[in-house]
N, C-alpha and C positions, 0 to 999 in steps of 0.2 A: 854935365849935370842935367841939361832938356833928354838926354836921350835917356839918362839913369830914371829921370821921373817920371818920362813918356813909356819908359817902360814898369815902373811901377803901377801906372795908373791904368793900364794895359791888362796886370796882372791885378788888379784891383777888380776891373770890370769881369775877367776869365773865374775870378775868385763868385762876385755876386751872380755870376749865371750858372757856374759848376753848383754852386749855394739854392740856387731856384729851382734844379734839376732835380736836385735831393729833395728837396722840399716835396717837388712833386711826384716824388718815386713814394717818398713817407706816403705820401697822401694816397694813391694809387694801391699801395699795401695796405696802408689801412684799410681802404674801402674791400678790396678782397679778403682780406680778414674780416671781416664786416659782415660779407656777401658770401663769406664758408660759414660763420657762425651761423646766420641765417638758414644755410642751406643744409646745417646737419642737423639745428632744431627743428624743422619743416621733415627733416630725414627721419629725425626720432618718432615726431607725431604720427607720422603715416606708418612709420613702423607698426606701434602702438593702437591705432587703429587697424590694423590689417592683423593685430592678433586680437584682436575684438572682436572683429570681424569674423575672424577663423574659431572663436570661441561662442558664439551666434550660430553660426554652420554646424557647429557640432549639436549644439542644444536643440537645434530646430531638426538636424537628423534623427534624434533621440526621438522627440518628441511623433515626427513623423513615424518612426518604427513602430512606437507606441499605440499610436491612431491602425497602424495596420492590422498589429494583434487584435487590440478591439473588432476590427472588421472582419477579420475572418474568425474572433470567435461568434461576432453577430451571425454571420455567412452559416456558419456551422450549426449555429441554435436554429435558423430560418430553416436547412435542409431537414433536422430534424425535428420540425414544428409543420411542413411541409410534406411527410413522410406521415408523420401522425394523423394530419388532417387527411392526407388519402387512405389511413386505414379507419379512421372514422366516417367518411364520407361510403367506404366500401360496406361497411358495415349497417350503414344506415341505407345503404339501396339494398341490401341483403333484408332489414327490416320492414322494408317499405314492400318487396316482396311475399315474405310470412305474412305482412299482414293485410295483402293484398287477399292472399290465398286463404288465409281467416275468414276474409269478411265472406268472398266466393262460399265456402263452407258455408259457414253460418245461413247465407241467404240462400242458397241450396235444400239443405237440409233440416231448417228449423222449422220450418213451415206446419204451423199448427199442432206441437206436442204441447204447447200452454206451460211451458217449464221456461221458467228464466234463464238466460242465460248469463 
């Protein structure tokens, strides 16, 4: 009867520590369960920011393409408003010439006919 009880009591304590082992396996899973849930919602976010992100990149290359056109059709109105101004400017030393050459005349040759000019 002591050895039947000593061995029950035996299997008693083998029983509340196999019992504590699970316990803390539960626990140990849970927390990894826990700690994956976490770590696929952290997973999702950054996903989700990183096609934000990538939809940002795109809008802002858009946008920059857009600023280029603008600049070379600026670029393009500047060479031909630059183009203009040198044939105006060529024009007006051409004028400035005639009327260089007017005035030489005039002071040359008017000299005393009493006719207006």
């Amino acid at each position: 009867m002591d050895v039947t009880g000593q061995a029950f009591e035996d299997m008693q304590e083998q029983n509340l520590r196999l019992l504590q082992q699970l316990r803390e396996k539960d626990d140990a899973n849970f927390k990894l369960m826990s700690e994956r849930i976490k770590a696929n919602q952290i997973h999702k976010l950054l996903r989700e920011e990183k096609d934000e992100l990538a939809e940002q990149v795109l809008a802002l290359k858009a946008q920059v393409e857009a600023q280029l056109q603008v600049v070379q059709k600026l670029e393009e109105k500047e060479r031909g408003l630059q183009s203009a101004l040198g044939a105006v400017e060529k024009e007006l030393a051409l004028r400035s010439q005639a009327l260089e050459l007017h005035k030489r005349k005039v002071s040359g040759h008017g000299g005393g006919t009493g006719v207006p000019r």
